[in-house]
C-alpha positions in Angstrom: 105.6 108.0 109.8 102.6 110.2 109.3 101.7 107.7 106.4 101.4 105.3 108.6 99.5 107.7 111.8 96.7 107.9 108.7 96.8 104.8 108.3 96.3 103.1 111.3 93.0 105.6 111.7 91.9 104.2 108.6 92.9 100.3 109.5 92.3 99.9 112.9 88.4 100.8 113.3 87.5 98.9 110.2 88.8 95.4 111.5 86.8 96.1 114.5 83.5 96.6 111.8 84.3 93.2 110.2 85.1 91.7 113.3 81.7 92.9 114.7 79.8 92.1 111.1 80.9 88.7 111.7 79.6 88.6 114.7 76.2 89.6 113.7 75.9 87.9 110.5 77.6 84.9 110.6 77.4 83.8 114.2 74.0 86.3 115.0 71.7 85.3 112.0 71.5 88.9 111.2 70.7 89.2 107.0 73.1 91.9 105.7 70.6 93.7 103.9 68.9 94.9 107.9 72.4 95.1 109.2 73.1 97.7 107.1 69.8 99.5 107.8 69.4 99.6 110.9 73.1 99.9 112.0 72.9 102.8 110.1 70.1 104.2 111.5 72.2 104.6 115.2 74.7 105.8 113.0 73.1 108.9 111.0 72.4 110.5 114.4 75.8 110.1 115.9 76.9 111.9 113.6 74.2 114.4 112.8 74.8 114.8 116.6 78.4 115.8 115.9 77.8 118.0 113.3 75.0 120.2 114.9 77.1 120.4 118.1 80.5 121.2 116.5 82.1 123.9 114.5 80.0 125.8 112.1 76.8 123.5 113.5 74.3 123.1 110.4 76.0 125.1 108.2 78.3 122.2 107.8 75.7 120.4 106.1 76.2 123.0 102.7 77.7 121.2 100.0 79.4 124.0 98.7 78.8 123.4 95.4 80.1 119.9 95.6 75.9 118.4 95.1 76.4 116.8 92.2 79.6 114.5 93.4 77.9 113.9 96.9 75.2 112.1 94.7 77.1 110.7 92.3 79.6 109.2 95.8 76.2 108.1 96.8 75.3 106.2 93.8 78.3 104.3 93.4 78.4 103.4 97.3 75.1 102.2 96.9 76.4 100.3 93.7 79.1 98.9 95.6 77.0 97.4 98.3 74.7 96.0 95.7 77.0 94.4 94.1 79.2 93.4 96.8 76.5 91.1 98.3 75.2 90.3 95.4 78.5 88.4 93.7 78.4 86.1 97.0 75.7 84.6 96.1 77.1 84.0 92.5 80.7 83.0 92.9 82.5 81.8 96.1 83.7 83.5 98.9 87.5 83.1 97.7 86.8 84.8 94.5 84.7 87.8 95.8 87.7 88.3 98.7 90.5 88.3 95.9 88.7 90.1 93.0 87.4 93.2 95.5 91.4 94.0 96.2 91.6 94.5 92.3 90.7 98.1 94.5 94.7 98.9 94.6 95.4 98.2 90.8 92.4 99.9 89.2 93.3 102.7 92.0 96.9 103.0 90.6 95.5 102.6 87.1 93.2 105.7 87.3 95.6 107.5 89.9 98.6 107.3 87.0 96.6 107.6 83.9 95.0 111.0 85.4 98.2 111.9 86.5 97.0 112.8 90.0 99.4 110.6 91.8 102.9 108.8 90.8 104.5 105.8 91.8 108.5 105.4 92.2 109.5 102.2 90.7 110.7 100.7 94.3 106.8 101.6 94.9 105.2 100.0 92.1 106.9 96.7 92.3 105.5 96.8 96.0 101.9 96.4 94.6 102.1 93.3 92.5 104.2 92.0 95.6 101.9 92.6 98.4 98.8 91.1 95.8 101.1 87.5 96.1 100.7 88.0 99.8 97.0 88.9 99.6 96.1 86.2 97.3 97.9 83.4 99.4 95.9 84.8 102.6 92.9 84.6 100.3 93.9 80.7 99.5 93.7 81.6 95.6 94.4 78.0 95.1 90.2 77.6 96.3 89.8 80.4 92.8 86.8 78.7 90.4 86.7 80.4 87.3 84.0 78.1 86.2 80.5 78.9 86.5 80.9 82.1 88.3 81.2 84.5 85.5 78.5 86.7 86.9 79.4 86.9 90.0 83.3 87.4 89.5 82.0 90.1 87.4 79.9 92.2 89.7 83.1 91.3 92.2 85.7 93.2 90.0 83.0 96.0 89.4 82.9 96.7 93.1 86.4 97.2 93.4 86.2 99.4 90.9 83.7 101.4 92.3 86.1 101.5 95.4 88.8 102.5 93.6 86.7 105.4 91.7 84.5 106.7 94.9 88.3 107.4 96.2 89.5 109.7 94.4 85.6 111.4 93.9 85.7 111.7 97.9 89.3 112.8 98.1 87.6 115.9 95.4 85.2 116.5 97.5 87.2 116.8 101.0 88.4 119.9 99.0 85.5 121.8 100.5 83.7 119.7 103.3 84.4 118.0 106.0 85.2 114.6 106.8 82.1 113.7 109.1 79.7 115.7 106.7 80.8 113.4 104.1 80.1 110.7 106.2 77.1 111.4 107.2 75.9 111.9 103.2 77.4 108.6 102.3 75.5 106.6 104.9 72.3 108.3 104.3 72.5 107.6 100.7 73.8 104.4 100.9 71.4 103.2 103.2 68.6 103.1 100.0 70.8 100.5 98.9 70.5 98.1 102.3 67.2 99.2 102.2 66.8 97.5 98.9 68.9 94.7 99.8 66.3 93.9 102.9 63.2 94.3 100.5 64.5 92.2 97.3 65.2 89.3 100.2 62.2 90.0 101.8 63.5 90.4 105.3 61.8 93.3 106.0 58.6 91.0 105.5 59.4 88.6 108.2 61.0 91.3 110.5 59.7 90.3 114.1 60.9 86.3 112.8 64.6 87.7 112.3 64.6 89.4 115.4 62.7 86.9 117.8 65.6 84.0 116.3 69.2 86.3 116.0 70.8 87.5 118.4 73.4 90.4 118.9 71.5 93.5 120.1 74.5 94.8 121.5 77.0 94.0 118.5 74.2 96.4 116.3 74.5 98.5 118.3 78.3 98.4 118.1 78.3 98.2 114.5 76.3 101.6 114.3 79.1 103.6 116.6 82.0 102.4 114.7 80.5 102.7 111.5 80.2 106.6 112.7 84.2 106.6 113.6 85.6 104.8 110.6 84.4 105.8 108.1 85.3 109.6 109.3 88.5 108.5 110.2 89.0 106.6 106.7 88.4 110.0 104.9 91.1 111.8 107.5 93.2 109.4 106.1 92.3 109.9 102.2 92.0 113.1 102.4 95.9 113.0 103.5 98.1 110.6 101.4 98.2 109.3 98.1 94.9 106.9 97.3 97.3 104.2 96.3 99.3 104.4 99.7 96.2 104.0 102.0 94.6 101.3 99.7 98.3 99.1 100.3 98.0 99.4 103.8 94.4 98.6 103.9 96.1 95.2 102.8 97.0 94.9 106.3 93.3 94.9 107.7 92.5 91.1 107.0 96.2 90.0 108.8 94.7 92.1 111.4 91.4 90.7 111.6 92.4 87.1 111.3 95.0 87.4 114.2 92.0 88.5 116.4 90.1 86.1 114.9 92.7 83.0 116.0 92.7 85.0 119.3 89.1 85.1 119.7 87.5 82.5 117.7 90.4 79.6 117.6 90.9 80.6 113.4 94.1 78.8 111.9 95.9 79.6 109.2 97.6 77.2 106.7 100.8 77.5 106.2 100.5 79.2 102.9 98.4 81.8 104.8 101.0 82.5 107.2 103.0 83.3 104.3 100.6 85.9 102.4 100.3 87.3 105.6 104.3 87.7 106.3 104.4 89.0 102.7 101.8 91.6 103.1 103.6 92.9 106.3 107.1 92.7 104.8 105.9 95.1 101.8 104.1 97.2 104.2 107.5 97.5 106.3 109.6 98.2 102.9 106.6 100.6 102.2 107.3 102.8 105.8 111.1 102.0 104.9 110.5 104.2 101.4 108.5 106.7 103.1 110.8 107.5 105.4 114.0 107.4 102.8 112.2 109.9 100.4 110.3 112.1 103.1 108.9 115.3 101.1 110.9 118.2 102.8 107.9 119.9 103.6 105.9 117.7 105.8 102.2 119.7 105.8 101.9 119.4 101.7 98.9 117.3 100.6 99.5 114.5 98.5 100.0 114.7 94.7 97.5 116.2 92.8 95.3 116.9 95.8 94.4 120.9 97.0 94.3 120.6 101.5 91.5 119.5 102.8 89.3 122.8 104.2 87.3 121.8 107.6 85.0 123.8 109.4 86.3 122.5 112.6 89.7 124.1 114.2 92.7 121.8 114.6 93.1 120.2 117.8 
């Protein structure tokens, strides 16, 4: 059950960010490349904010000797984002949603072949299992290998930058904080938006975008969540196995498209409905394991991983 506490801090704020990034770029006319920017610039002094007024205050800020993976986390994030948006203009939206999940398998790839985290055989037959599921939600039936080549490339490359940045933050929660990392990540990752914006020229036509889109308030939005979730996510991967939190992350587009039927009229096809029950199912067999094979003692970190060491006191 504390699997599952994790992972709901982890799930729960980031179907409230896609839901409000749909909401500014596909119904608000917002281009992603300013989203990004200038959601993050409310965010960087939320939690700046937070930092300063907390715990050790600035001294939080030290990197402890962790410099060189804060910049290489920042590289690959900003890789991610590059070439996230970038494979949707190459391939189709179908092929980018299924190739990204490639996350879980290139995350239990690198998590076994390292040896930092193992997978029961109960557990590993749940991952091609909940992928069915996924890939029905996706409609893979819409998958076009032709013509796409680039794209679906740069697709499976961002997962695997997902998959890799993991297990780099999880190393460095050894000796930081979970908003201090935050707070690096979005900095550096902003350069990225920031290039996004310039290659599309939006920062060129600037007052145009903002005199025809519309969503002041969901930007606004976006920035304060971004400064929960992605916090919260590392609480969460900085406390179970990477594999774990990446299969119930599985469970964030179920999430989101129930409150998108709810808020927006969206209907699944049958097939859909399906993938989604599937996904669920192998999340409940997952809680089902958990709880069969619960580690007597209940504080250790997960395989492989030292406890995390914040500068804030427990609540």
């Amino acid at each position: 059950m504390r699997s599952l506490f994790y992972a709901m801090l982890a799930v729960v704020p980031w179907v409230a960010f896609t839901l409000l990034l749909r909401l500014l770029v596909a119904m608000g006319g917002w281009p992603v490349g300013l989203v990004g920017t200038f959601s993050r610039i409310i965010t960087l002094p939320l939690l700046g904010t937070w930092i300063l007024a907390t715990g050790a205050g600035w001294r939080r800020l030290r990197p402890n000797g962790a410099l060189g993976w804060l910049l290489v986390m920042g590289a690959i994030s900003i890789a991610i984002n590059l070439c996230w948006f970038a494979s949707v203009k190459w391939t189709t939206a179908t092929n980018v949603a299924m190739l990204m999940r490639f996350d879980l398998v290139f995350v239990v790839l690198i998590g076994s072949l390292s040896g930092l985290e193992r997978l029961g055989a109960a557990q590993l037959a749940l991952v091609p299992t909940m992928l069915v599921g996924l890939a029905l939600l996706a409609e893979v039936h819409h998958f076009d290998l032709g013509g796409h080549l680039a794209g679906d490339l740069l697709a499976v490359v961002a997962a695997l930058g997902l998959a890799s940045n993991a297990f780099i933050i999880r190393h460095i929660l050894r000796v930081m904080d979970e908003q201090t990392v935050a707070l690096y990540n979005h900095a550096i990752s902003m350069l990225g938006f920031v290039a996004l914006a310039t290659a599309g020229g939006d920062f060129a036509r600037t007052g145009e975008v903002f005199a025809a889109a519309s969503g002041w308030v969901p930007m606004l939005a976006v920035g304060v969540v971004a400064a929960v979730s992605l916090p919260l996510y590392y609480v969460a991967l900085g406390r179970m196995d990477v594999w774990k939190l990446r299969a119930f992350m599985l469970s964030a587009p179920v999430i989101t498209a129930a409150f998108e039927w709810v808020l927006w009229g969206l209907r699944l096809a049958w097939a859909q409905r399906l993938g989604a029950a599937i996904i669920l199912i192998g999340l409940g067999v997952l809680i089902r394991i958990e709880a069969r094979h619960k580690a007597p003692d209940q504080s250790a970190a997960p395989s492989g991983v030292e406890p995390v060491v914040s500068s804030e006191p427990p609540a």
